[in-house]
Structures are given as C-alpha cells and as structure tokens.
C-alpha positions as CSV (number, residue, x, y, z in Angstrom):
1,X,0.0,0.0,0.0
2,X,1.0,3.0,-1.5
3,X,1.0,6.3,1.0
4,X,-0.7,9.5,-0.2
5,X,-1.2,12.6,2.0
6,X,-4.6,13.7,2.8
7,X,-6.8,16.2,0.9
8,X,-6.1,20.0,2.0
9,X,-2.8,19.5,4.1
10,X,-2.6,22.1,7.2
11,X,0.4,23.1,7.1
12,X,2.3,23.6,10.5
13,X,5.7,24.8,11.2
14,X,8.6,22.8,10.9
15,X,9.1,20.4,13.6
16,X,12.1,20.7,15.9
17,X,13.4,17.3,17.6
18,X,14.0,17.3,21.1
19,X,17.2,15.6,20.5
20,X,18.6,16.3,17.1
21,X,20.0,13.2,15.4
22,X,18.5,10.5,17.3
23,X,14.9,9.2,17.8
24,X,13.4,10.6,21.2
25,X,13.0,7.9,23.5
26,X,11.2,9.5,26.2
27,X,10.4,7.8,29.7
28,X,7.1,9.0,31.6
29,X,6.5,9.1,34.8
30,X,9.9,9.8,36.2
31,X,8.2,9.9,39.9
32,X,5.4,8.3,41.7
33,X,2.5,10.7,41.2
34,X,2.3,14.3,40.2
35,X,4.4,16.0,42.7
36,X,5.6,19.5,41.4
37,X,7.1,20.3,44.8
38,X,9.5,17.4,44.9
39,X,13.1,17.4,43.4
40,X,13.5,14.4,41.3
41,X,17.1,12.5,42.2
42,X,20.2,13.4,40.3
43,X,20.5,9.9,40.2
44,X,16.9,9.2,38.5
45,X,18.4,11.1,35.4
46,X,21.9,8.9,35.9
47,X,19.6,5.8,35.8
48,X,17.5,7.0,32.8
49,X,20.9,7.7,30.3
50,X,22.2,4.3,31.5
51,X,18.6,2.8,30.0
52,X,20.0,4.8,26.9
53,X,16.6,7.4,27.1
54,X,17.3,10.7,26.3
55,X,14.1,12.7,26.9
56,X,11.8,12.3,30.0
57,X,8.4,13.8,31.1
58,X,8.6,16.1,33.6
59,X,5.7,18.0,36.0
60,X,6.6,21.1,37.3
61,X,5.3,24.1,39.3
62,X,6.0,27.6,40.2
63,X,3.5,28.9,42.5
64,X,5.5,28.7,45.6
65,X,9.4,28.5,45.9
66,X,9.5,25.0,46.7
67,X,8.0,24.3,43.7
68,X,10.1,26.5,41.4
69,X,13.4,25.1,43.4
70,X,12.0,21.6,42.9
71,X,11.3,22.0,38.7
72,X,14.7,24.3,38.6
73,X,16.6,21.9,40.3
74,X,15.7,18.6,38.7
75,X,15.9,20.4,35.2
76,X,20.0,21.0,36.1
77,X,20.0,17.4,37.0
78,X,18.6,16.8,33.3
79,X,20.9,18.9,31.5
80,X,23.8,17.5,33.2
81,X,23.2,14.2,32.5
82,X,22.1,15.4,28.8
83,X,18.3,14.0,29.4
84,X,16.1,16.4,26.8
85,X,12.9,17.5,29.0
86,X,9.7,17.2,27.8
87,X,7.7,19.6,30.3
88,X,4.1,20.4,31.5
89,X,2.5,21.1,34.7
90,X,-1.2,21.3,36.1
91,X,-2.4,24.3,34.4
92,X,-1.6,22.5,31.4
93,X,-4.2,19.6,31.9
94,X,-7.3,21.6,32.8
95,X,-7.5,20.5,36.3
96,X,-11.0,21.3,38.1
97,X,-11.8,24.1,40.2
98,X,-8.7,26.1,38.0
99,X,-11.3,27.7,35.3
100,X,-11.0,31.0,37.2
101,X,-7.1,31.5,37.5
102,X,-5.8,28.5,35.6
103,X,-5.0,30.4,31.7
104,X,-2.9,32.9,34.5
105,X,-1.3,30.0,35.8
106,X,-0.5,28.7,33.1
107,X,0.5,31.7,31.3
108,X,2.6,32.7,34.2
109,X,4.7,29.5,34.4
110,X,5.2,29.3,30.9
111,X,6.4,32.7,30.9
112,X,8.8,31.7,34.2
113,X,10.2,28.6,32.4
114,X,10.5,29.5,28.8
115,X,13.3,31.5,29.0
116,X,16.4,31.5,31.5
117,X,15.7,33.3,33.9
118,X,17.3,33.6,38.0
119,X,15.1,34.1,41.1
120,X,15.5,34.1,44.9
121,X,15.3,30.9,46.4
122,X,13.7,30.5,50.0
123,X,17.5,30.8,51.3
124,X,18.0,34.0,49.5
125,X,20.0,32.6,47.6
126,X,20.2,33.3,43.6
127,X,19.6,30.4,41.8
128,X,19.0,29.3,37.4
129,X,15.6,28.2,36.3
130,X,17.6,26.0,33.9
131,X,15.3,26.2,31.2
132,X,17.9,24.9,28.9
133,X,17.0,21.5,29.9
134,X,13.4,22.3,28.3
135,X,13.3,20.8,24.9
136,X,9.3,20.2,24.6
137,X,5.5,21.2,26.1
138,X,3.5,18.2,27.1
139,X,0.2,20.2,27.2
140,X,-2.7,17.0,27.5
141,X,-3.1,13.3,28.0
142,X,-5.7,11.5,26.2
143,X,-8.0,14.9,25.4
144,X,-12.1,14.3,25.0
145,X,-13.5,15.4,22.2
146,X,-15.1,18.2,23.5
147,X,-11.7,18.9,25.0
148,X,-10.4,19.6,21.5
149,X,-13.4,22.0,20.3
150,X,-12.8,25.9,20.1
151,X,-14.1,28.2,22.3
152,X,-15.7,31.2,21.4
153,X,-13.6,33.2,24.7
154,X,-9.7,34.0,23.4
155,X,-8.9,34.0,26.6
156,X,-11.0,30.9,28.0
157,X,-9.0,28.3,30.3
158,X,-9.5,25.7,27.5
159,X,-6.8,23.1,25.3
160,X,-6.7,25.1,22.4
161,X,-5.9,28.4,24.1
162,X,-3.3,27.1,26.2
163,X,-1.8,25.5,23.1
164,X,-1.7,28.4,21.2
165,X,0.1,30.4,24.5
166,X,2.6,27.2,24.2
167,X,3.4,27.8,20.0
168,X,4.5,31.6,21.0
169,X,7.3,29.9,22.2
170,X,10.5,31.9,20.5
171,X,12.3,28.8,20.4
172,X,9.4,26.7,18.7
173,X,9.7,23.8,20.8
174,X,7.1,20.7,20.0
175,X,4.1,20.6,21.9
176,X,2.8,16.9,22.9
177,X,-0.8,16.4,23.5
178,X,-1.3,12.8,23.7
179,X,-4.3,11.3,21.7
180,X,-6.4,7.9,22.4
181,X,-5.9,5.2,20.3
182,X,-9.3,4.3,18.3
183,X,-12.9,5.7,18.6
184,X,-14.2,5.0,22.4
185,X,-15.0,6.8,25.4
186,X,-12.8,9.6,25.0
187,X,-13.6,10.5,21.5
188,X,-17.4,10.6,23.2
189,X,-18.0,7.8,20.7
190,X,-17.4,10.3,17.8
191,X,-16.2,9.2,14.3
192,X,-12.8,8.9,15.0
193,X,-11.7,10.2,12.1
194,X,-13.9,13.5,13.2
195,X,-12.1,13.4,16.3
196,X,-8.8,13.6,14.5
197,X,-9.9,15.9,12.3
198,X,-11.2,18.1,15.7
199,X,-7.4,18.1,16.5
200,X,-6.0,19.1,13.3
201,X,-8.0,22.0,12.4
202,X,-8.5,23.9,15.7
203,X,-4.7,23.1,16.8
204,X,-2.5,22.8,13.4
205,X,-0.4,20.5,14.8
206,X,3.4,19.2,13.7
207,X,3.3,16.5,16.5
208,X,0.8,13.5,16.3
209,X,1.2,11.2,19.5
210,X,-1.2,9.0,20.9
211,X,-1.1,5.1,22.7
212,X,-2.5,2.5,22.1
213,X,-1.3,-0.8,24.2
214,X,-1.9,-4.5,22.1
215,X,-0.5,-6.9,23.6
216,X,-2.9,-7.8,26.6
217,X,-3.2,-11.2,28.8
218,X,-5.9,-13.7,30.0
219,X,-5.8,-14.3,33.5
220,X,-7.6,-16.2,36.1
221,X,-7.1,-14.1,38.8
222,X,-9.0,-11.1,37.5
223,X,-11.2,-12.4,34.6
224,X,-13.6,-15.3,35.6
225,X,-14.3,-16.6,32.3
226,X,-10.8,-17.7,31.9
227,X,-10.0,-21.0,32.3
228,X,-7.0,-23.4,32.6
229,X,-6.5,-23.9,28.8
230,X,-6.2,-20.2,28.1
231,X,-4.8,-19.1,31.2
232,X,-2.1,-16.6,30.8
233,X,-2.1,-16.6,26.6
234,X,-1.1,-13.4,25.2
235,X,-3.5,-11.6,22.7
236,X,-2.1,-9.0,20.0
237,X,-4.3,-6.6,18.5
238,X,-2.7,-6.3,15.3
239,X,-5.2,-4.8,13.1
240,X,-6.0,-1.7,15.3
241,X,-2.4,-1.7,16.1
242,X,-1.1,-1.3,12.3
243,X,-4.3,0.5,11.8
244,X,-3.4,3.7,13.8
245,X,0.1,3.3,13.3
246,X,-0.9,4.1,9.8
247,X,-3.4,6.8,10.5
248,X,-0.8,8.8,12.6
249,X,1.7,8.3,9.8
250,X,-0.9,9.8,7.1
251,X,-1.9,12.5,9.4
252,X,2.0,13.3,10.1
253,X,2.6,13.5,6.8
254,X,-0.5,15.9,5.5
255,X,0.5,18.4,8.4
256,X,4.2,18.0,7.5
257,X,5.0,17.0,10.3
258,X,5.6,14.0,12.9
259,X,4.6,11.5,15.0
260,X,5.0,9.8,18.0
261,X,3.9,6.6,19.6
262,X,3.6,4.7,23.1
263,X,4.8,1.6,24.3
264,X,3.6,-0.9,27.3
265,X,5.9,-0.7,30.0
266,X,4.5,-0.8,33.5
267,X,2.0,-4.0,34.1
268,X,-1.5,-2.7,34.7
269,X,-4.5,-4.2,35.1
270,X,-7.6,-2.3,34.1
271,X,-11.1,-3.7,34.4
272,X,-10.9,-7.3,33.6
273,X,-7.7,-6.6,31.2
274,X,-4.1,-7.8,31.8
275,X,-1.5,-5.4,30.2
276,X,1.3,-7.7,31.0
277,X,4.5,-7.0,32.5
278,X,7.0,-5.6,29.4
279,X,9.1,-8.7,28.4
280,X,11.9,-7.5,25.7
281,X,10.0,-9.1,22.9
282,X,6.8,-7.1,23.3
283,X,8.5,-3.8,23.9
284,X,10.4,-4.8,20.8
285,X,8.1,-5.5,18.8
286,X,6.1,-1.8,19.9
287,X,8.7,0.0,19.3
288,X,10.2,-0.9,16.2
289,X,6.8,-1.4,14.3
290,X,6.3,2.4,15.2
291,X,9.8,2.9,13.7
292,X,9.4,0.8,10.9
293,X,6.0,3.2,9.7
294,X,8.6,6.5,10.5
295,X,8.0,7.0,13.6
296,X,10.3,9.6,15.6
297,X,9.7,9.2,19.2
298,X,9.0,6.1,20.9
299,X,7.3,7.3,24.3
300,X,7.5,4.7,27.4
301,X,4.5,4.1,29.5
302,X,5.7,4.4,32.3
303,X,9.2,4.5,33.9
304,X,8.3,4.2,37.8
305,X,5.7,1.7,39.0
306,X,2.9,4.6,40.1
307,X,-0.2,4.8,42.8
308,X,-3.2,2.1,42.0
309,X,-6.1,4.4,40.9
310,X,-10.0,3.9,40.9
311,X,-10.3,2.4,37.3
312,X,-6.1,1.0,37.3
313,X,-4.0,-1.5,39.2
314,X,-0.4,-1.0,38.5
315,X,1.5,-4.0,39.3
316,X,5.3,-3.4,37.9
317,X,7.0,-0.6,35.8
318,X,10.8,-0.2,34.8
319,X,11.6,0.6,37.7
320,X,9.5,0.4,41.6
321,X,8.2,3.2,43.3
322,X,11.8,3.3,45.3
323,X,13.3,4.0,41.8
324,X,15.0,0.0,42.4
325,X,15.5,-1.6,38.2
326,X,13.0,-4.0,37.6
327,X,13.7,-6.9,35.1
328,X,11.9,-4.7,32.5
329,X,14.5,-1.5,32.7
330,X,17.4,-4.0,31.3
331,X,14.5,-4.8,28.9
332,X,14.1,-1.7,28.3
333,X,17.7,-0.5,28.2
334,X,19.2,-3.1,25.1
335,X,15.9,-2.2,22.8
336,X,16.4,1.9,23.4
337,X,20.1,0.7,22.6
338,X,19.0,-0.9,19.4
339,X,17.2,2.1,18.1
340,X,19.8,4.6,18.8
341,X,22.0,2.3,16.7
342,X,19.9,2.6,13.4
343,X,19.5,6.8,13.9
344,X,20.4,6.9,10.0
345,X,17.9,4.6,9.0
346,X,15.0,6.1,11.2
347,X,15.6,10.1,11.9
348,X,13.4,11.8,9.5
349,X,12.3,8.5,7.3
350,X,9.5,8.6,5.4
351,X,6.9,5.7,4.9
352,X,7.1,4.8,1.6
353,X,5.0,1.7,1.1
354,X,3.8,-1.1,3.9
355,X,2.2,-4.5,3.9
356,X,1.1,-7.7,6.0
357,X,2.9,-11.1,5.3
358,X,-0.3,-13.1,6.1
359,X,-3.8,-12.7,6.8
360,X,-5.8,-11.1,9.0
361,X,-3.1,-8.5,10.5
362,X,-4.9,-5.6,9.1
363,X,-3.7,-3.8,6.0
364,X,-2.7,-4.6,2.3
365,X,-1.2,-8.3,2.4
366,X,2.2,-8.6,0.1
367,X,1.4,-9.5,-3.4
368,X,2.8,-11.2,-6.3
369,X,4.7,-7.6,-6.8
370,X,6.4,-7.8,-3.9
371,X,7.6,-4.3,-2.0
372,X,9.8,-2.1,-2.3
373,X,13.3,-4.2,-2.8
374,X,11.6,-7.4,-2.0
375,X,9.8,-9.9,-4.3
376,X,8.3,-12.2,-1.7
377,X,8.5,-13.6,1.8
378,X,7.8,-16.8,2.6
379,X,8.4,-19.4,5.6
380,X,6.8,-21.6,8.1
381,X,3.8,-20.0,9.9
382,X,6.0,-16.6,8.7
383,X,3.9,-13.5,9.6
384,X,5.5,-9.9,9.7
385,X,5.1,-6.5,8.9
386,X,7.1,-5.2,5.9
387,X,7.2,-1.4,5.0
388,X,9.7,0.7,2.2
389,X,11.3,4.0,4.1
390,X,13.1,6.4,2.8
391,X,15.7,8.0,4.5
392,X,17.8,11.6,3.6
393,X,18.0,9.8,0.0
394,X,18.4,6.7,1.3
395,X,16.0,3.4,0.6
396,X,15.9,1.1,3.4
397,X,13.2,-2.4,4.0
398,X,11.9,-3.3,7.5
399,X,10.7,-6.4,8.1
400,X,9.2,-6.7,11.9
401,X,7.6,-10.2,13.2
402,X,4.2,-10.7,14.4
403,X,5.6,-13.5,16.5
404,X,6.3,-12.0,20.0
405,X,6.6,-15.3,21.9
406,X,8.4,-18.0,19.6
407,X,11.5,-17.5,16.8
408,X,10.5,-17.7,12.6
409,X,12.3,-18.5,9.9
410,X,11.6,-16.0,6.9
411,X,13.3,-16.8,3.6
412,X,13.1,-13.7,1.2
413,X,13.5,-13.1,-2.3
414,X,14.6,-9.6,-3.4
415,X,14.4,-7.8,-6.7
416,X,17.2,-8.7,-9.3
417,X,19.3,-6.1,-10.3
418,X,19.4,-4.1,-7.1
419,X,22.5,-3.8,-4.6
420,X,21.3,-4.7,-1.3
421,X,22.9,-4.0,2.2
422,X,22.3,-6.2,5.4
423,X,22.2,-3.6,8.3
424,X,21.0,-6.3,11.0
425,X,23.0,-9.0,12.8
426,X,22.7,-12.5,11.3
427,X,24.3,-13.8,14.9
428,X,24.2,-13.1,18.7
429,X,27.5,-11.9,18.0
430,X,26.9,-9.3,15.1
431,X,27.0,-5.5,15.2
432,X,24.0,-3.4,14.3
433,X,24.0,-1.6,12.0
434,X,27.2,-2.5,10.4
435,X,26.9,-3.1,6.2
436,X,27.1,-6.3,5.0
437,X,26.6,-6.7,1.4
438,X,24.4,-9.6,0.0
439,X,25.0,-11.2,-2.8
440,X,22.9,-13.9,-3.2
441,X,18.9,-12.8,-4.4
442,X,17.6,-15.4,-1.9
443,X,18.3,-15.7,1.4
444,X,16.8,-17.2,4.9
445,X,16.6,-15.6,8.4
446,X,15.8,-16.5,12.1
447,X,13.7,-13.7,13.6
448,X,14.0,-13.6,17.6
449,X,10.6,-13.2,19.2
450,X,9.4,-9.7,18.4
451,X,12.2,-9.3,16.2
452,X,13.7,-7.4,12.7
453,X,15.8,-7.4,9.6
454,X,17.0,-3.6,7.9
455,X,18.1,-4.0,4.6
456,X,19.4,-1.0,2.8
457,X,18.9,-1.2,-1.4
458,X,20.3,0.7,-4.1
459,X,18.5,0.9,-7.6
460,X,15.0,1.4,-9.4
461,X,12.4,-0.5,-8.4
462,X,8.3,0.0,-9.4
C-alpha cells in the first residue's frame, strides 16, 4: 500500500526534535504521582541515560518557591546528565476548580520557564531556572472530544488556548498532547476520524502522539471466564495496532509533520484486562513497528511503578516506586540501545510503502509484486510486517515479526538487479548496524521473538 497525504494539508511549522540526530526515546513518569514540589534525584536522570533514554516527562510548578526550586533543580539534573525534558505542569491539563485563575497560571509558568531566567530561592540565595534542559511542552493526556473543540472566549482556560500560548514559544519547541488510540469513550463515541480531524484543524499540529497498548493477557485471577486452557495466553491486537500506526503516519505526513507513539511498560490491570509485565519481545516489537511506519519518538508508558487508581491496578513498571531496576528496565535498556543504533535509518524517514505477510493483520497483504526491494516472503507460519522507508536519499526495508513469543524463519527473495545491504546481525555476536553486502537474491533468516531485519537497497524498483 502505497502512502498519499490527505486532501487539503494544514500546514504547520517545521518540527524541531528534542534531540537532534537520534529518535526521542522518552520515559514517563519519572516519579510516583504528580508531585511538582518534589526534586526528582540526580540519580533518576543517571539511571534514565544508563537505559539509553534521552528525553523524559517532567511535571513542574511555580507557585511557591518550593515548587520552582523543585522544577529548577531537577531540570539541572537533566541537563547534566544530557536528558532532553519534555515539560508540563497542572495548568496545562485543565484541572477542576482552575477555570478562574488556571490560563494565569499557566501563562505565568510558561512565561517563568520559557526562557532563562534567575530568582530568589527561600535561602536568598540566587539560583538558574535551567530552562535549557526544556526541549518540549507536554500540554494534555488523552483529550475528549469536547476537550479539542474551540471556544468562542480567546482567553477561556481551554486546550486550544493554552496550546496556542505554548506555539508563542520563541524557540518553537514541539508541543505533545497525547491522543487515544481508536474511537471509544474519549472521542465521546465520535467518528474517530472526526475526532482527529477536531485536533488538526483547531490546533494545526506538527506533533501526532497518541497510545494505544496490544498486547494484553488472560488471567484467572481477574477475569472469571478464563480458564486453565487459556490461562495466561497473550492476545495481539494487530489490526488496530497497524491501523493507527498508519493513521498517525498519514496525518504526520499531510500536516508536514511527525509522529510519535507509546509503548507498554509498567503491568497494569484495568477492568478485567491484563497489560502484561513488558518482556523485551513485546517492547520490541512496539517500538520498532512504530519505527518501521517512521516514527520519531518512541514514548515509554511508564518509567516508575505509580499509585493504584479507581479504574487501574499497577502491578510493575521499569523501575518500583523506590526507583530499584525491575527486570523490564534492562528490557528496556538493550531495545532503546538498538534504536539509537539505526538513527540513519529512522531520523526523519518517510513511509514509503507497507504490507502484511499473512492474513488477518490488518492492511494490504504482500502481493505477487512484492515491495519495495523485496519480491516475496515466505516461511513456516512466517507472519510480519514489511514497509519501504526512505531516508535523507536513502532506501531502506523493514521487516518486523508478528511472533512476540516464539523465533521464525523467513526466507526472502529480493528484486534482481538491485544492490542490497544487510544492516541487522545475522548472529548473537553481530554488530548493528554494520553493512554487510548480499550477494545472493535469496536468502533465509531466524527472527527472535518480536524481532527485525533492515536491509538497505540501491537501484530502481516499481
């Protein structure tokens, strides 16, 4: 399947990374809870550039000193440990009971944080806002749809006026406002291509983020239909998954601009739903299928195990609410490592092309024609998701497996005529990333669960 832009593009202004060069990896909730007048630990931001992040969330305040200390001081810690922050704080997310003062609030901590600045401390002592560290808004978390309509007051304590206070930013840095995955409650049960269109003419966006989480678990401990045969099997909602990756893609590209998506990583169980706890094959196979359809931020959901809520149990994270590493931040850690690895194939790529090997994933299913630089893809219960980007004038093929719990053998046929460049290890030994030319038009591969092949290919093809 061929991608087009939509009919009469917005145009936006130029997007401008967080970190130049290298896919934002961005971990969320750095602390337990929302606590604006709590210093996060210099060693949280350590902990986060040995998981090889290199953007995090961050809540902040400013309407007491302790609060501004708290945001000013854990923003140094950020910048020295070269951790790109992504920050927001209450006023942002339409809190109740804020209607009256909240657009001041907001206004006036934007205004305190946008720029460097110095103030007085509680010591009386002169100390940096450290506003350097500040390299994105995040303005709203999984808006309604009513949320993302226009009001007729300019100055109304509403999404789309604090979002346009956020682009007067002089150094144009991205605004994030995080949208649901698929029509449901928070779209009030809208089209959800009305509620997409909702966003992208009332806020002209260049970022498109949103989550959506498909890999989920039976269990008998919460769900009483379960029973022992299907007791703890994984489902995969691939169709909704490849569909939205594909709808943020399209929508990136008619606004010329970007998009960002989520992956599982703290367990959670909500309602009678297991999110499981994030093995390195599912947040593998999240993460790179977002790459593979150009993705250029891969956001982490979340970093610290947080507070149960009403309508969420929240079983496991990265790393627990002491900050201790859970067996998902070394998970976590070699897949972030990965991507950083294959910056030139992913930073700024462009979809191109993408199909389904198999049925029922979703999607066109790869033809007789083939894609891109391949001709086919075949193996033994062989199902993955192929896709043509193109990268600063370079053509690259992804191939991602469906398989997130047991290894595949693909064997794959490319296109004659074409030079064609290996970029993945063929061993537990390899090195990503490094060129190895093929020269042979058929070859066979073991994919690891949740696993992928790069392939770089020079030449014409239709």
């Amino acid at each position: 399947m061929e991608t087009k832009p939509l009919n009469s593009p917005t145009a936006a202004n130029p997007y401008k990374s967080p970190t130049p060069d290298e896919i934002t990896i961005v971990a969320l909730g750095i602390v337990n809870g929302l606590h604006p007048s709590v210093t996060v630990p210099k060693q949280t931001f350590v902990q986060l550039k040995e998981c090889n992040f290199n953007a995090a969330h961050l809540y902040g305040g400013h309407t007491s000193i302790e609060q501004k200390d708290a945001t000013a001081t854990s923003l140094g810690y950020a910048a020295n440990s070269n951790i790109s922050i992504i920050v927001g704080c209450y006023y942002f997310d339409l809190p109740s009971g804020n209607d009256q003062t909240g657009m001041k609030d907001a206004k006036d901590f934007f205004e305190f944080f946008s720029i460097p600045k110095t103030y007085v401390n509680k010591d009386g002592i002169i100390k940096k806002n450290n506003s350097n560290a500040i390299k994105g808004w995040y303005l709203k978390d999984e808006p309604t749809y009513s949320q993302l309509e226009k009001p007729s007051d300019s100055s109304s304590f509403c999404l789309v006026n604090l979002y346009n206070l956020l682009k007067t930013d002089g150094q144009k840095r991205p605004i994030q406002v995080n949208l649901v995955g698929t029509k449901g409650e928070k779209t009030e049960y809208n089209p959800y291509q009305d509620y997409l269109d909702l966003f992208q003419n009332n806020f002209k966006p260049n970022l498109w983020s949103y989550d959506l989480y498909p890999v989920t678990q039976k269990s008998c401990l919460i769900n009483n239909k379960c029973n022992v045969d299907d007791n703890c099997k994984l489902s995969v909602l691939y169709q909704t998954f490849y569909e939205d990756l594909n709808i943020f893609q399209e929508r990136a590209t008619a606004t010329h601009g970007v998009f960002w998506a989520y992956v599982q990583s703290m367990e959670f169980i909500s309602g009678d739903t297991l999110y499981p706890a994030a093995l390195e094959p599912y947040i593998r196979f999240e993460a790179f299928s977002a790459l593979a359809f150009g993705a250029q931020g891969i956001a982490y959901w979340n970093y610290m195990q947080q507070h149960n809520e009403t309508s969420e149990v929240n079983t496991s994270a990265l790393v627990d609410k002491y900050g201790t590493r859970m067996p998902a931040w070394y998970f976590a850690r070699e897949v972030n490592y990965e991507i950083k690895q294959y910056s030139k194939v992913f930073v700024n790529s462009k979809l191109i092309k993408w199909a389904q090997v198999g049925q029922n994933y979703g999607g066109p299913v790869l033809g007789k024609n083939g894609i891109g630089a391949i001709q086919s893809i075949m193996g033994v219960g062989g199902r993955a998701l192929v896709t043509q980007l193109r990268t600063n004038g370079h053509n690259y093929m992804i191939i991602v497996s469906h398989k997130i719990e047991s290894y595949q053998f693909l064997k794959i046929t490319f296109k004659p005529d074409l030079v064609i460049y290996e970029l993945t290890p063929t061993n537990s030994h390899g090195e990503h990333c490094k060129e190895k030319q093929i020269n042979t038009q058929t070859i066979q591969r073991q994919l690891i669960p949740g696993g992928y092949l790069i392939y770089e290919f020079i030449g014409e093809v239709s």
